[in-house]
C-alpha positions as CSV (number, residue, x, y, z in Angstrom):
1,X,168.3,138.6,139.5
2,X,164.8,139.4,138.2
3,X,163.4,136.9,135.4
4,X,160.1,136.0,133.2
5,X,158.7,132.4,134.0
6,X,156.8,132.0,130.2
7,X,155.2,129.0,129.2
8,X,155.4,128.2,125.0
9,X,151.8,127.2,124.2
10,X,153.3,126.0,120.9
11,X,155.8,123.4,121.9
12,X,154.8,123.2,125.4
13,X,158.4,123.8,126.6
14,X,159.3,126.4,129.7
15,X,161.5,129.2,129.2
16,X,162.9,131.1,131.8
17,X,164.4,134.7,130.8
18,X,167.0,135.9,133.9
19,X,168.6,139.2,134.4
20,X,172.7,138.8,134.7
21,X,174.1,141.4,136.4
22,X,177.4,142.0,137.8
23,X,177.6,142.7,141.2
24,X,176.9,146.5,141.8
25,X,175.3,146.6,138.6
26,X,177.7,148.8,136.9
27,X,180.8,147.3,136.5
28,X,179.8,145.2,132.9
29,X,177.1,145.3,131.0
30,X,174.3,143.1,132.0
31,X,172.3,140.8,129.9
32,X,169.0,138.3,129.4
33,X,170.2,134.2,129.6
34,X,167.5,132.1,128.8
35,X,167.0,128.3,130.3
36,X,164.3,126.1,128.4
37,X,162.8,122.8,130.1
38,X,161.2,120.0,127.5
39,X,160.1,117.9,130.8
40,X,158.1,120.6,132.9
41,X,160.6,121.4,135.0
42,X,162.3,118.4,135.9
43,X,165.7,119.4,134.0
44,X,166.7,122.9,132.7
45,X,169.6,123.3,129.9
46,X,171.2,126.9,129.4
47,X,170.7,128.5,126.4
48,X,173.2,131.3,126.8
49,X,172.7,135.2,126.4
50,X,169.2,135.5,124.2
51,X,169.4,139.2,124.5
52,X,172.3,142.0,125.1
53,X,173.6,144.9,123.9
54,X,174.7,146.2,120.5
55,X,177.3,149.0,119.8
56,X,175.3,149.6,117.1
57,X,171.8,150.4,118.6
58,X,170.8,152.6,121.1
59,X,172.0,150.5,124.3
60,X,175.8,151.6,122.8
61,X,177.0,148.0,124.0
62,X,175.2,148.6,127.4
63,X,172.5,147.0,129.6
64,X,169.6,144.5,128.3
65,X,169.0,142.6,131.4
66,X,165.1,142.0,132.1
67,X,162.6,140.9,129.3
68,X,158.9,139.8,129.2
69,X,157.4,137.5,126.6
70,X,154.1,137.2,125.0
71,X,153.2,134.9,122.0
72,X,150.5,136.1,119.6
73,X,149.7,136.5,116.1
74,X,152.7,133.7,115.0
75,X,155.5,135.8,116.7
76,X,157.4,136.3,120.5
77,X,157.1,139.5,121.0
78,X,159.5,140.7,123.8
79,X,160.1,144.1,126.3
80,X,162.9,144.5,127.8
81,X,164.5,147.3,129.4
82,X,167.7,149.1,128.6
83,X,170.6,151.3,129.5
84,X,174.1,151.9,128.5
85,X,176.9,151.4,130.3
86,X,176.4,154.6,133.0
87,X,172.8,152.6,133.5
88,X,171.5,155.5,135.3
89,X,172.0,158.4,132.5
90,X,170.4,156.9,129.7
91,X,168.0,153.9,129.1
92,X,164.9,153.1,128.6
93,X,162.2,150.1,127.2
94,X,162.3,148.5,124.5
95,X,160.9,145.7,122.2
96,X,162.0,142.9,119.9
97,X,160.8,139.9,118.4
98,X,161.4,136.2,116.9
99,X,160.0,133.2,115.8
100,X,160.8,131.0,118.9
101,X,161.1,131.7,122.3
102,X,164.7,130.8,121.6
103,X,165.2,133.7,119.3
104,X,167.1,135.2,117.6
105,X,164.9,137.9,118.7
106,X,165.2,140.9,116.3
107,X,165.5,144.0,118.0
108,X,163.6,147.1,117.0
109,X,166.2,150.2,115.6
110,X,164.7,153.0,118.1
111,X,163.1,152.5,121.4
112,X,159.9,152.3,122.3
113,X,161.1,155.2,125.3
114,X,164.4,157.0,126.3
115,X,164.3,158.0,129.5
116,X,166.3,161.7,129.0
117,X,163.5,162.4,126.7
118,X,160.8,161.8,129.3
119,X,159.0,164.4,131.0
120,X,158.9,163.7,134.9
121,X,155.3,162.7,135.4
122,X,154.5,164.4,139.3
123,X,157.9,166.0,138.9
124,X,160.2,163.6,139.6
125,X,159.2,159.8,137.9
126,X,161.6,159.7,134.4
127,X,163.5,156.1,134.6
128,X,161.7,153.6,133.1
129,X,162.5,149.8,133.4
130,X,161.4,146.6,134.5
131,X,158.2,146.0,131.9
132,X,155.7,143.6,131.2
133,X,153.8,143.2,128.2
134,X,150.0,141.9,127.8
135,X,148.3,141.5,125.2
136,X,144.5,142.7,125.3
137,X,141.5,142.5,123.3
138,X,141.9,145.7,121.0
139,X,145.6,146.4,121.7
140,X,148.3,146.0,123.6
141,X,150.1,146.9,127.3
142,X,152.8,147.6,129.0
143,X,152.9,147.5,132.9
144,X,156.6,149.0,134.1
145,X,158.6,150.5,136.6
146,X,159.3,153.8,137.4
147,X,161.8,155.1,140.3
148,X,162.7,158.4,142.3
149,X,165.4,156.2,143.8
150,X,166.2,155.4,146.7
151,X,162.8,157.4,148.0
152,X,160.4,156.4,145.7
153,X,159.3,153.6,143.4
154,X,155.8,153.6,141.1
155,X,153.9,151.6,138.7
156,X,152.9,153.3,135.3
157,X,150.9,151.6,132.5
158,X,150.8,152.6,128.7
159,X,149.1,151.2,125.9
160,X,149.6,150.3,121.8
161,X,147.6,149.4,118.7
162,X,150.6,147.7,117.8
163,X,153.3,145.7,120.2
164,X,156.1,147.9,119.2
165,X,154.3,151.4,119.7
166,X,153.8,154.2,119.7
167,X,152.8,154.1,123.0
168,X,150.3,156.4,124.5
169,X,151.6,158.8,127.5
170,X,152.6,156.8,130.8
171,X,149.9,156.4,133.4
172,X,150.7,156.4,137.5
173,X,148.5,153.4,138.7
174,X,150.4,152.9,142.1
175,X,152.9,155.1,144.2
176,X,153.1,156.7,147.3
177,X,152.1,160.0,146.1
178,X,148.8,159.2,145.8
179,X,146.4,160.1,149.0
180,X,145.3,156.9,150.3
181,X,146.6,153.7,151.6
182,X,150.2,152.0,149.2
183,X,152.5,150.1,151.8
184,X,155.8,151.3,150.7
185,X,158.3,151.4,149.3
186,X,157.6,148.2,146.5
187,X,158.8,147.4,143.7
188,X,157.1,145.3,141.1
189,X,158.1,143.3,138.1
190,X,156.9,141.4,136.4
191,X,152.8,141.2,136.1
192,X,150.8,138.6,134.9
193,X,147.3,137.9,133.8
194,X,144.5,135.0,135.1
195,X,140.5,135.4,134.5
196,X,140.5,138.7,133.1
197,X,142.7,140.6,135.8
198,X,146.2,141.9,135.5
199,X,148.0,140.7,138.5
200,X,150.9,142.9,139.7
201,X,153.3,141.7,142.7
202,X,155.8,144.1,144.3
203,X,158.4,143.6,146.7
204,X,159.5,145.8,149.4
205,X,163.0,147.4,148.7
206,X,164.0,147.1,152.6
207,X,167.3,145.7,153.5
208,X,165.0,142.8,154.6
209,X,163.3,142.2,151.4
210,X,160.3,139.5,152.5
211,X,157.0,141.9,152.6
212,X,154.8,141.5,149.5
213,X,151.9,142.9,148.2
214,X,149.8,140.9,145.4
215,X,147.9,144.5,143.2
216,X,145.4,143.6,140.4
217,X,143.1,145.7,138.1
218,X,140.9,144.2,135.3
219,X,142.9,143.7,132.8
220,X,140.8,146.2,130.4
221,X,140.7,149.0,132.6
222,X,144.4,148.5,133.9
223,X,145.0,152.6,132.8
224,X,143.4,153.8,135.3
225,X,144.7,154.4,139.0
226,X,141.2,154.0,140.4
227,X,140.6,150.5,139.0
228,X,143.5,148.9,141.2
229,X,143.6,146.6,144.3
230,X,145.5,145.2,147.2
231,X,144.3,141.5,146.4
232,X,147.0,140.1,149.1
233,X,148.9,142.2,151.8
234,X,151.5,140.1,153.3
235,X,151.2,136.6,153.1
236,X,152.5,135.9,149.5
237,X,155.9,134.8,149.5
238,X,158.2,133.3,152.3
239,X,162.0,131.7,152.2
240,X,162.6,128.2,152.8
241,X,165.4,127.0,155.0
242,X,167.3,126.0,151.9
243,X,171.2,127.6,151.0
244,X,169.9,128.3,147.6
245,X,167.1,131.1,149.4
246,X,169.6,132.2,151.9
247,X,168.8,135.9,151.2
248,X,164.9,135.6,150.7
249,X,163.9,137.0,147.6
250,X,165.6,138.8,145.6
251,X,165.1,141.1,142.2
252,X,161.9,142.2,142.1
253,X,159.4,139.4,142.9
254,X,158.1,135.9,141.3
255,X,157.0,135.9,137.6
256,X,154.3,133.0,136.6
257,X,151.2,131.7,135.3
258,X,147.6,130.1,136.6
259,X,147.7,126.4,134.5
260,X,144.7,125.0,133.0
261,X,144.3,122.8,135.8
262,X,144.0,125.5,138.3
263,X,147.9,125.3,139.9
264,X,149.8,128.9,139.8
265,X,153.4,127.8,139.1
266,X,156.3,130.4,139.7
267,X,159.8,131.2,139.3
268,X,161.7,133.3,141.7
269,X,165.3,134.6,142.4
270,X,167.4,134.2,145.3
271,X,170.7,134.6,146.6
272,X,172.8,131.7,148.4
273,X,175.0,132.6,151.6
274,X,178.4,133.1,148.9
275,X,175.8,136.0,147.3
276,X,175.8,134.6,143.7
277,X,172.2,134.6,142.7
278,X,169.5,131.4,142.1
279,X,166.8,130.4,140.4
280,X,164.1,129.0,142.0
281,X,160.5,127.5,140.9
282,X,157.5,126.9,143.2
283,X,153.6,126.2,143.1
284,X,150.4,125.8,144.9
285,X,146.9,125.8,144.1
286,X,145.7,129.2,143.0
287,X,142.2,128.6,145.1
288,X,144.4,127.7,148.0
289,X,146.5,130.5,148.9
290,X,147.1,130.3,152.7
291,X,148.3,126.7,154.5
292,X,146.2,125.7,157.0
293,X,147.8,126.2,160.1
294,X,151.0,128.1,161.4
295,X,153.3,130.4,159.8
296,X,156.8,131.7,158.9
297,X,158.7,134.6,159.8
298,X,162.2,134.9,157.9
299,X,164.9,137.7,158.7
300,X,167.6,138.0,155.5
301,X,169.5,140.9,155.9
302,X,168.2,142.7,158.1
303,X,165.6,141.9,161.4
304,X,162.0,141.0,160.8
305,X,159.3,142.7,163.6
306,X,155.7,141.5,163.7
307,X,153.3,142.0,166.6
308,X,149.6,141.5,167.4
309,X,146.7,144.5,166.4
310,X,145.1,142.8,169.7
311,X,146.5,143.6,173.6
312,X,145.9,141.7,177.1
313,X,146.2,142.1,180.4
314,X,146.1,138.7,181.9
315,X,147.2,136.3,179.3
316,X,148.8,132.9,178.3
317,X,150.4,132.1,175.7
318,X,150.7,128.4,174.3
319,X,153.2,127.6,171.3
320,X,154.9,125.7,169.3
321,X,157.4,126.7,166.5
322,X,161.2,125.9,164.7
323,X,163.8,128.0,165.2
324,X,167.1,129.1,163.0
325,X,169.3,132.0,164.6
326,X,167.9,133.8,167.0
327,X,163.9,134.7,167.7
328,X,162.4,136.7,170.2
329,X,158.5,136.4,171.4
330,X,158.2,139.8,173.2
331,X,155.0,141.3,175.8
332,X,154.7,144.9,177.5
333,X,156.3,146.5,174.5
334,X,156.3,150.1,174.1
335,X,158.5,150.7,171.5
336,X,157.6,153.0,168.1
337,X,157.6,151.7,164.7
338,X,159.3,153.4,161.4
339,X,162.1,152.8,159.6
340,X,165.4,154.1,160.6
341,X,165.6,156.0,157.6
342,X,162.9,156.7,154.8
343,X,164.6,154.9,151.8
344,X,165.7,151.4,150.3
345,X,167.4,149.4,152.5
346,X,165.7,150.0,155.5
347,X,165.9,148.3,158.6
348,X,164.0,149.0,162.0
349,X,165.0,151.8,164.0
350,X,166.5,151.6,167.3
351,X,163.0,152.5,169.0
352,X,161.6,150.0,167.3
353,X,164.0,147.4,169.5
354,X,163.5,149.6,172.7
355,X,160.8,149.1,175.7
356,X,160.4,145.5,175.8
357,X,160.2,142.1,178.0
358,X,161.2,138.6,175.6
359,X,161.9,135.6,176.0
360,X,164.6,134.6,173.6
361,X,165.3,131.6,171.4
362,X,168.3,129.8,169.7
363,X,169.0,126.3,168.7
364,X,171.4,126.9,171.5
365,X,169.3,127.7,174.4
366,X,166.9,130.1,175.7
367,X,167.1,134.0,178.1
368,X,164.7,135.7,179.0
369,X,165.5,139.9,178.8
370,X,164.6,143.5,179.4
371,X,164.9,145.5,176.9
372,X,164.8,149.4,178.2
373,X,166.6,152.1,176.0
374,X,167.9,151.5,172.7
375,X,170.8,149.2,173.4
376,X,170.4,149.0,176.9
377,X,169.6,144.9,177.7
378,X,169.1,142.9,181.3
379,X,169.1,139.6,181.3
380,X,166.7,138.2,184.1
381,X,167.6,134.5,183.1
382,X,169.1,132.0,181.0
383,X,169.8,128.4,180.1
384,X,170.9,125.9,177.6
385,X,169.4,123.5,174.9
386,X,171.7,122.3,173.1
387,X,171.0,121.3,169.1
388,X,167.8,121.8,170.0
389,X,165.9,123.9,166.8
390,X,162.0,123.0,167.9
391,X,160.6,124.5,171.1
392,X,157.3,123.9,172.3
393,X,156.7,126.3,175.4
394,X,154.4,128.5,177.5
395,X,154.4,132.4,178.6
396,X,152.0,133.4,181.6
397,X,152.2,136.9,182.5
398,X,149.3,138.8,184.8
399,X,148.8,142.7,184.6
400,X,150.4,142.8,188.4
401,X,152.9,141.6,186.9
402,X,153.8,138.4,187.5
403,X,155.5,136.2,184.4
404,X,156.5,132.5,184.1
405,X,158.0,130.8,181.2
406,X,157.8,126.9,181.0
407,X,159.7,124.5,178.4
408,X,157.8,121.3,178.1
409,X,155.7,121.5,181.4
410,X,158.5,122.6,183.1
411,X,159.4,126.1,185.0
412,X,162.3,127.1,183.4
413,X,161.6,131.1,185.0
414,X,159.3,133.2,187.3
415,X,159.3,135.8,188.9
416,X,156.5,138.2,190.6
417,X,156.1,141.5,191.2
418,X,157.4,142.7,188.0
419,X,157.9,146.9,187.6
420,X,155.7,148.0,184.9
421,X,154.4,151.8,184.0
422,X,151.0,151.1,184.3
423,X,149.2,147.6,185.8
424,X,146.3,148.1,184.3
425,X,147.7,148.8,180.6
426,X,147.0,145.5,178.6
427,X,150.2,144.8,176.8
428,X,151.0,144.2,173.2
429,X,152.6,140.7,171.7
430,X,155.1,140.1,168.7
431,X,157.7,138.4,167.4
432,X,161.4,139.3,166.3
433,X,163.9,137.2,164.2
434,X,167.5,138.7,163.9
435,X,169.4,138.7,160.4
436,X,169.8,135.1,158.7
437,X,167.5,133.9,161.1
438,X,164.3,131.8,160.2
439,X,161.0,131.0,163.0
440,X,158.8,128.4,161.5
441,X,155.3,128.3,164.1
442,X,153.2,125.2,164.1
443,X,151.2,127.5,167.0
444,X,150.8,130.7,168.2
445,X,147.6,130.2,171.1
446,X,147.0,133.3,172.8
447,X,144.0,133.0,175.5
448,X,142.8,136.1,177.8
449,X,141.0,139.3,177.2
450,X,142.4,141.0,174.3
451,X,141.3,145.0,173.7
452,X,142.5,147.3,170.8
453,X,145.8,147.6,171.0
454,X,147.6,150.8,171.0
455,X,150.8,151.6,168.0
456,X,152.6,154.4,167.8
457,X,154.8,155.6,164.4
458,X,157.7,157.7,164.1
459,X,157.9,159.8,161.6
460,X,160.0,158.0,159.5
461,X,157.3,156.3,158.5
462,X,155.5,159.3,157.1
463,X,158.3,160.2,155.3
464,X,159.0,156.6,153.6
465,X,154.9,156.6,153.3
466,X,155.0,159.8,151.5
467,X,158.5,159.3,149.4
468,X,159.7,162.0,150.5
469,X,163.8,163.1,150.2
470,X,165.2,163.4,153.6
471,X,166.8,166.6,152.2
472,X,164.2,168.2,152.1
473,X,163.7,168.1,156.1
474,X,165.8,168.5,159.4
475,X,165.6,165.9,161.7
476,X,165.6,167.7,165.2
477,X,166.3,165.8,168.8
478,X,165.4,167.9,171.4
479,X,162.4,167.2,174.2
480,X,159.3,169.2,172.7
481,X,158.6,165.5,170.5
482,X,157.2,162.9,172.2
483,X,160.1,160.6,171.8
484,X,162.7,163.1,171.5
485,X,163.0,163.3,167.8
486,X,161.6,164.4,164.7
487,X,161.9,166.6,161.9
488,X,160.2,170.0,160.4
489,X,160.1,170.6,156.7
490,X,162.7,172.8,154.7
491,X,160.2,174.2,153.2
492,X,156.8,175.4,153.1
493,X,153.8,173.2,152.0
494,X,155.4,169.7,152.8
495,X,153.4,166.2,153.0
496,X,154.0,163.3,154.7
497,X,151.6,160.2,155.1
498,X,151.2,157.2,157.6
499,X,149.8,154.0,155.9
500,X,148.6,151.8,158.9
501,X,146.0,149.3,160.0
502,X,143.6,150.5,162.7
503,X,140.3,152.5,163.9
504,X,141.4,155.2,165.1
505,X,144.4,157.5,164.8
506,X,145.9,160.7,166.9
507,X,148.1,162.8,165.7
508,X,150.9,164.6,168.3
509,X,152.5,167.6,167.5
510,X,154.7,170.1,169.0
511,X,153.8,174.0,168.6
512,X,156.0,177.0,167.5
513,X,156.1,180.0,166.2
514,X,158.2,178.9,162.9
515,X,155.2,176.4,162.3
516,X,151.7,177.1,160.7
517,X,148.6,175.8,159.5
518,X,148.6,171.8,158.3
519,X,145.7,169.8,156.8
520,X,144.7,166.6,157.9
521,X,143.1,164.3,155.1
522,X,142.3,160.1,156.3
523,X,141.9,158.1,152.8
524,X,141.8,161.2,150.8
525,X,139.2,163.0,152.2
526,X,139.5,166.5,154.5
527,X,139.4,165.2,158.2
528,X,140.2,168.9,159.5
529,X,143.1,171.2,160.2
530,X,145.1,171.9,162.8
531,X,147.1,175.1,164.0
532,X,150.4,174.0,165.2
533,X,151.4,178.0,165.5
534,X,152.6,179.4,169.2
535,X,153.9,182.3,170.4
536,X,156.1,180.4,172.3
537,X,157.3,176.6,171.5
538,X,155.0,174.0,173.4
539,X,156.1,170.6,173.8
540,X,154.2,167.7,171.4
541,X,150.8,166.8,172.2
542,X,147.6,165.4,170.6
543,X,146.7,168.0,168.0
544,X,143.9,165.7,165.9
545,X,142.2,162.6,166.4
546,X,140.2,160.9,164.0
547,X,136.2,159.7,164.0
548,X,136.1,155.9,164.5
549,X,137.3,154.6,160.7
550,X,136.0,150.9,160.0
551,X,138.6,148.3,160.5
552,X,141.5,148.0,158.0
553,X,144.2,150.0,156.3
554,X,144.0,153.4,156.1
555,X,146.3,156.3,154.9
556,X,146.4,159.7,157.1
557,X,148.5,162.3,155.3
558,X,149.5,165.4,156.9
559,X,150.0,168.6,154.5
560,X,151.2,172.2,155.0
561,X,149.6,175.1,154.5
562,X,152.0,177.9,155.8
563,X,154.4,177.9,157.9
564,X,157.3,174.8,158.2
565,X,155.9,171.5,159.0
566,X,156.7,169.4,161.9
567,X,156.1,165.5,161.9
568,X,156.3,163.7,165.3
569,X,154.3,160.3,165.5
570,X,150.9,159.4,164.5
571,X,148.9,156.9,167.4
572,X,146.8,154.4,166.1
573,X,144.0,152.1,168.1
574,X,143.6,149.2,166.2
């Protein structure tokens, strides 16, 4: 898992640089095996180890798994980062360098940093790994990784006269601390540069590992936080029905390079369905970043949700699209998003898969079901399409609820007079593909009046947003939330933040007298605060609501002043 994709503008050979692990990561020492191509990519021989530990340095014998590459001034000059055999007590980055991508490399005697000698930058970032070096006009840098596992991940940049340090003090350039919209939690490694900008893409550590984020900075002013962008949210990086990307990606995210004639050529890591890990290339044209039509939604180890920022009444929808496992293409949901808990390995929470009509695909056959309570499932009808993976297919529904599904011009269900809460309510679209499963859609046609639709977020997802330790809170289910759960902080002056997409957002809130004063700030900037103190407890209710925001993502954080902190759900109007 994880890798460098380097291209040798002396002999014009590829080298690719993968991290071998064991599984578990602790149970040998990992290392860096290097394959080289001569014939861009049309056969690959295996070098071997090009980089592993020494009892003699620093690593004791231990971890040197990931590496990055750069060639100037006649040498290689490599990062890599480095642990011993407990990978978690001491390691660190460091650098090394040879004559030929092929090495040997010769490692530096010290390292460039130990992480037990680190001060904790925003009291708690101190493990360094996973680091790219650049090489820029007047001196040199190094993009890395730092983690508050499993809560937190960041991206720090440092800088060099000289490609084997001293390195200045580490810079935070992305994390979830800061006060305004980061999707988390993602994890990046390794960056690359193209036209003067430092490119950084990140993965999310979710059990489902197939959101990414493309971040760039100009390459000169890549030390400071205010200089970075979300170039790309979403939309990078899908599987392919392939055994070789069975698990979607996996290690960090691609590594690559924008060629001279304009293609940006990658290499990623997978996993096949036995779990021993791949290595993978890929390319389009850098100009050309989104196909023209359709799209993919992939579930790996865990479920995959998407659903529309638009919601209709009457409405029909016309489509087209490849299934593997099992999809569902759901209306009138009502369910809340968040995580089900607010660290790595994620997956959606039950309320997430609550409140729901779908109709249900497999290669198998079709169903169409209610979804009501977590877990709680009616099946209204079913029937049978055998080895049949493509569906082309229509879903009417009307806000008196009436609904018919048809298969190829035909009825396949209907039924009138449907219960729903509200008529009138317009009702929110989206799509949901199980574990292992894979929904390839030629189209997705949705025709009727749509208005802003309506979200609402747990708050787990202020937690993840925020990185915060679940220790630090106490999740409570009792009726004064809106959905029956939520937590209050441990301790005075908590934070937590949403990072959503919308217009405008309401906060709800139960009152009591072991709560106090909380401050509301939307992108950074004081939107008001809020007294969630009673006498006696009140049950939740709006308690903020924000001034029309433009369109987009937006970060609302919610911080203590006195008093414990509750967090309920944050509504959003897209």
């Amino acid at each position: 898992m994880n890798g460098f994709f380097f291209a040798d503008p002396v002999s014009r050979n590829w080298y690719v640089y993968v991290g071998d692990y064991c599984r578990g990561y602790g149970a040998c020492a990992s290392r860096c095996l290097l394959y080289r191509s001569t014939d861009r990519g049309q056969s690959w021989q295996n070098l071997g180890p090009v980089l592993r530990g020494d009892a003699k340095l620093f690593d004791k014998n231990g971890h040197t798994p990931d590496v990055s590459v750069v060639f100037a001034e006649g040498r290689y000059h490599m990062i890599y980062d480095w642990g011993e055999l407990d990978f978690n007590r001491e390691g660190g980055l460091a650098y090394a360098w040879a004559g030929k991508p092929e090495g040997p490399f010769h490692r530096a005697p010290q390292p460039i940093t130990r992480n037990t000698t680190l001060t904790p930058l925003l009291g708690k970032y101190q493990r360094t790994y996973a680091a790219t070096l650049v090489r820029r006009k007047s001196d040199w840098l190094i993009a890395g990784m730092m983690d508050s596992a499993p809560n937190s991940w960041a991206l720090f940049t440092m800088t060099s006269p000289k490609p084997d340090g001293p390195y200045s003090e580490r810079q935070l350039v992305r994390h979830v601390e800061r006060n305004d919209y980061h999707p988390p939690l993602m994890e990046f490694f390794p960056a690359f540069t193209h036209d003067g900008y430092l490119y950084a893409p990140a993965t999310s550590v979710a059990l489902n590992r197939n959101f990414n984020v493309l971040f760039r900075a100009p390459l000169e002013r890549a030390m400071e936080p205010g200089a970075w962008e979300i170039f790309r949210h979403g939309s990078v990086w899908h599987a392919e029905d392939v055994e070789n990307e069975f698990f979607g990606i996996w290690g960090q995210t691609f590594s690559g390079w924008v060629d001279a004639g304009g293609t940006f050529r990658v290499m990623f890591n997978s996993r096949a369905a036995k779990g021993f890990g791949t290595v993978n290339l890929a390319q389009r044209p850098w100009k050309q970043p989104l196909r023209k039509r359709g799209f993919v939604l992939t579930g790996h180890e865990g479920p995959s949700f998407t659903c529309l920022r638009r919601a209709f009444g009457d409405f029909k929808l016309e489509a087209a699209m490849q299934v593997r496992g099992v999809a569902r293409i759901f209306w009138d949901y009502r369910g809340v998003l968040g995580p089900n808990v607010p660290q790595s390995d994620a997956t959606l929470h039950p309320l997430m898969r609550s409140h729901f009509r779908a109709v249900e695909l497999t290669p198998e056959g079709w169903r169409v079901v209610v979804v009501g309570e977590p877990g709680k499932e009616e099946i209204l009808a079913s029937g049978r399409a055998p080895h049949s993976s493509l569906w082309n297919f229509t879903l009417e529904h009307r806000a008196n609820g009436t609904a018919r599904f048809l298969g190829n011009g035909r009825v396949l269900w209907e039924e009138k007079g449907l219960a729903v809460d509200d008529e009138t309510k317009p009702v929110v679209l989206g799509i949901m593909v199980e574990p292992h499963s894979r929904l390839s859609v030629e189209k997705f046609h949705v025709s009727g009046q749509a208005t802003p639709a309506s979200l609402t977020y747990l708050y787990t997802e202020a937690l993840l947003g925020a990185g915060e330790n679940p220790a630090h809170w106490q999740e409570r289910r009792e009726p004064a939330f809106r959905h029956e759960i939520g937590v209050v902080s441990r301790r005075e002056h908590a934070r937590v933040k949403w990072n959503v997409a919308g217009r405008r957002m309401a906060l709800w809130s139960p009152r009591g007298p072991e709560f106090g004063r909380a401050e509301v700030l939307v992108d950074g900037q004081p939107a008001g605060e809020i007294d969630l103190y009673a006498e006696h407890p009140a049950t939740s209710q709006r308690v903020w609501a924000s001034a029309t925001l433009r369109d987009g993502f937006h970060a609302v954080v919610l911080r203590g002043e006195t008093g414990f902190l509750p967090v309920d759900c944050l509504e959003v109007e897209n």
